[in-house]
C-alpha positions in Angstrom: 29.4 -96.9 59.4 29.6 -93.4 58.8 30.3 -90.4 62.0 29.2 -87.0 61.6 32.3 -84.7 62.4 31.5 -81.4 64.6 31.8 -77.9 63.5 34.5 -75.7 64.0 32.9 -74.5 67.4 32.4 -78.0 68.7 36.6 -79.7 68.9 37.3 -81.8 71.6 41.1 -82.1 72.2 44.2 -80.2 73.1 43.6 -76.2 73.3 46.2 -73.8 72.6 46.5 -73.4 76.2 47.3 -77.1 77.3 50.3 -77.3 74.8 52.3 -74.0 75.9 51.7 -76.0 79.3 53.1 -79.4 78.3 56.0 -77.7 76.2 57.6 -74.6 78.2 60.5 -75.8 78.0 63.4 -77.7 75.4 63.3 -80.7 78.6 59.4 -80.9 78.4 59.8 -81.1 74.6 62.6 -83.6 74.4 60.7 -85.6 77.8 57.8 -85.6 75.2 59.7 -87.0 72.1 61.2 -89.2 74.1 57.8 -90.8 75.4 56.9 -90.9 71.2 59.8 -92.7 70.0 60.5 -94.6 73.2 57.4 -95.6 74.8 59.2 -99.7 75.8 62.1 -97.7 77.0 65.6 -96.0 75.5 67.4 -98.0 72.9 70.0 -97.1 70.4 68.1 -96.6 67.0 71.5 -97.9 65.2 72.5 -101.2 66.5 69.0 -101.4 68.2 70.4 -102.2 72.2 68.4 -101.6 74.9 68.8 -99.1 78.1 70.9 -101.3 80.1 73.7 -101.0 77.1 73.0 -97.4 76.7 74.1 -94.3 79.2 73.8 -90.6 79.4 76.6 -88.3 77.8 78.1 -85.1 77.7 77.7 -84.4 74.5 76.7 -81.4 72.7 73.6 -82.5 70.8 74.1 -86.2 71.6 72.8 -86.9 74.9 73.3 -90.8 75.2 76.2 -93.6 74.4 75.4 -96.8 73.1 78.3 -99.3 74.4 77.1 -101.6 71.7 78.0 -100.2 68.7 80.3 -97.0 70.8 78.2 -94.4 68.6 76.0 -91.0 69.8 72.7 -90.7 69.4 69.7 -88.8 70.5 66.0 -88.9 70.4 66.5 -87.3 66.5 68.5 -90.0 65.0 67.2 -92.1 62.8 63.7 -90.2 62.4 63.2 -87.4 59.6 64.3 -84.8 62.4 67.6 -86.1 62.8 69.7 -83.6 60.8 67.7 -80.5 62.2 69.4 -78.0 64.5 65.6 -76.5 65.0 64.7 -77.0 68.8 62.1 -79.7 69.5 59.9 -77.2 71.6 59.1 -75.5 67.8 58.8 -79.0 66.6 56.1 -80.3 68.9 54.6 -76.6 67.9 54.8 -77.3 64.5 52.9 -80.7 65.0 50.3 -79.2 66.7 49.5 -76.3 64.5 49.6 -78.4 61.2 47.4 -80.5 62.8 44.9 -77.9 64.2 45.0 -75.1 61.3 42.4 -75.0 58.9 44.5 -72.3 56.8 48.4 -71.9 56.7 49.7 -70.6 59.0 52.8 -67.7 59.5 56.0 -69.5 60.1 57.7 -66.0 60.9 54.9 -64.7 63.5 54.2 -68.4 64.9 57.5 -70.3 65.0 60.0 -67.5 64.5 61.7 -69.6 61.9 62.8 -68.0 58.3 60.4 -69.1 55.2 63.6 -72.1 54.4 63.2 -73.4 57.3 59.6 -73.5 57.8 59.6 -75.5 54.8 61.6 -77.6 55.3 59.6 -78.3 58.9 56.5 -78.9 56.9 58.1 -82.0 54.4 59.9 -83.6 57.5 56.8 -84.1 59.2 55.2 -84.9 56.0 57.7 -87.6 55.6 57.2 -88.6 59.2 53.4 -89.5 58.8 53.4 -90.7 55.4 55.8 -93.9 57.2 52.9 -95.1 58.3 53.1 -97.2 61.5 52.2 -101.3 61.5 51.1 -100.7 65.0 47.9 -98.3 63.6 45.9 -99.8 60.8 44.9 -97.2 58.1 41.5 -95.5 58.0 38.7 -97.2 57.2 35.1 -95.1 56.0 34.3 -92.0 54.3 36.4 -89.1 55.0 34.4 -86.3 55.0 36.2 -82.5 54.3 35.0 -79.5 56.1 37.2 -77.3 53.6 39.0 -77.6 50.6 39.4 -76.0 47.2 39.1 -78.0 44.4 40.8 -75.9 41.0 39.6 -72.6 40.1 37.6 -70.9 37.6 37.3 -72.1 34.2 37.4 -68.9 32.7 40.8 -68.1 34.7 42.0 -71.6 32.9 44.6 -72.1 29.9 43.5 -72.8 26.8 45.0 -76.3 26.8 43.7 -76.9 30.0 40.1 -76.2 29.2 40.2 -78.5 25.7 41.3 -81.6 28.3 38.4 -81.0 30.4 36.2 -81.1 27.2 37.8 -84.1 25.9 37.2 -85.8 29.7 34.1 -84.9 29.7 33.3 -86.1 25.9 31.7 -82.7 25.1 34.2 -81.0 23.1 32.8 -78.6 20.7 32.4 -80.1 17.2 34.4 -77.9 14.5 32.4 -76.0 12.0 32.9 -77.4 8.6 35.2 -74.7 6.8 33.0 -73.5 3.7 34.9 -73.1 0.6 36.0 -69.6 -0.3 33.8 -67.6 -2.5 35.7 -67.6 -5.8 36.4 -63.7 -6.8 35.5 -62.8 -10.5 39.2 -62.9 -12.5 40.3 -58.9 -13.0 39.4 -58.1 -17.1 42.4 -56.6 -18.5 42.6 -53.1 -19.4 43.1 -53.9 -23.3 39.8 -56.1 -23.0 38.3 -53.2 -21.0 39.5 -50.7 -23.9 37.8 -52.8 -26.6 34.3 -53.5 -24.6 34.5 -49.5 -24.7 35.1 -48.6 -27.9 32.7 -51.4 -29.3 29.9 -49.6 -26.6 30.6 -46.5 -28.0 31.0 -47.1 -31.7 27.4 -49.1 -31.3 25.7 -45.8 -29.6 27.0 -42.8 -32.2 26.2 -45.3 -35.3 22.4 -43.6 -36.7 20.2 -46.3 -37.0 
């Protein structure tokens, strides 16, 4: 069963305005995460032990203590995001405006991250949602694209590019058959020349 999709006036979801308010701050951001990756509870992504072996710390950038397995760890580890120093507030950013931008968007002006970085944001994520999840089954129906570019011109093509799509298509262009060069008459020698002459003019001053 196919579902018409609404136009770019008509969106239903979270505005611009509702995500500066659920992501202020870095606590509302990591609160958030947390929520995501935890949503049965904290637990120790390496050894896999629940909240009641697991305790707040002091550390730096890992907030908890796992008495299981006497490691660090923090909403980051073990999820493509673990070796980033970037904040999770520009994370949660990030999600939303790769999810809600039609075009790309300015990493510089948006995020205040450098053009490395920014990158490197986008294939995290990428990685993140290509995972999959069993808990979600995949999607199921047409997919229908509002935009998208599909190639470019075929006169701004390569040459080699262009003969593939003929040979795809089955319609390359059929060679013309190469007609044999016209044969030049052989050069007559000058001696030859001298004696077509002389016999020319020996015939034309003889009185008849």
């Amino acid at each position: 069963m196919s579902y018409e999709a609404p136009g770019k006036a008509y969106r239903e979801g979270l505005s611009l305005i509702n995500m500066m308010q659920m992501f202020a701050t870095e606590d509302d951001a990591k609160d958030w995460f947390e929520s995501v990756v935890w949503p049965d509870g904290r637990y120790c992504p390496k050894c896999g032990s629940g909240s009641t072996n697991t305790k707040e710390a002091k550390h730096k950038t890992m907030p908890y203590w796992c008495n299981g397995c006497r490691s660090y760890f923090s909403v980051r580890t073990g999820t493509p995001i673990a070796r980033s120093n970037v904040p999770l507030q520009k994370w949660a950013i990030a999600i939303y405006l790769t999810l809600t931008s039609l075009k790309s968007v300015s990493s510089m002006s948006d995020l205040k991250v450098s053009q490395p970085t920014a990158w490197f944001m986008l294939h995290r994520l990428r990685e993140a949602w290509s995972c999959g999840d069993e808990n979600y089954d995949d999607f199921d129906g047409p997919v229908k694209v509002g935009e998208t570019c599909m190639d470019g011109k075929r006169a701004n093509m390569s040459s080699a590019k262009r003969k593939a799509l003929r040979e795809e298509a089955g319609a390359e262009k059929p060679r013309r058959a190469e007609e044999p060069m016209a044969r030049l008459p052989s050069p007559v020698s000058r001696t030859e020349t001298r004696i077509t002459s002389g016999q020319r003019s020996s015939q034309t001053s003889t009185p008849k």
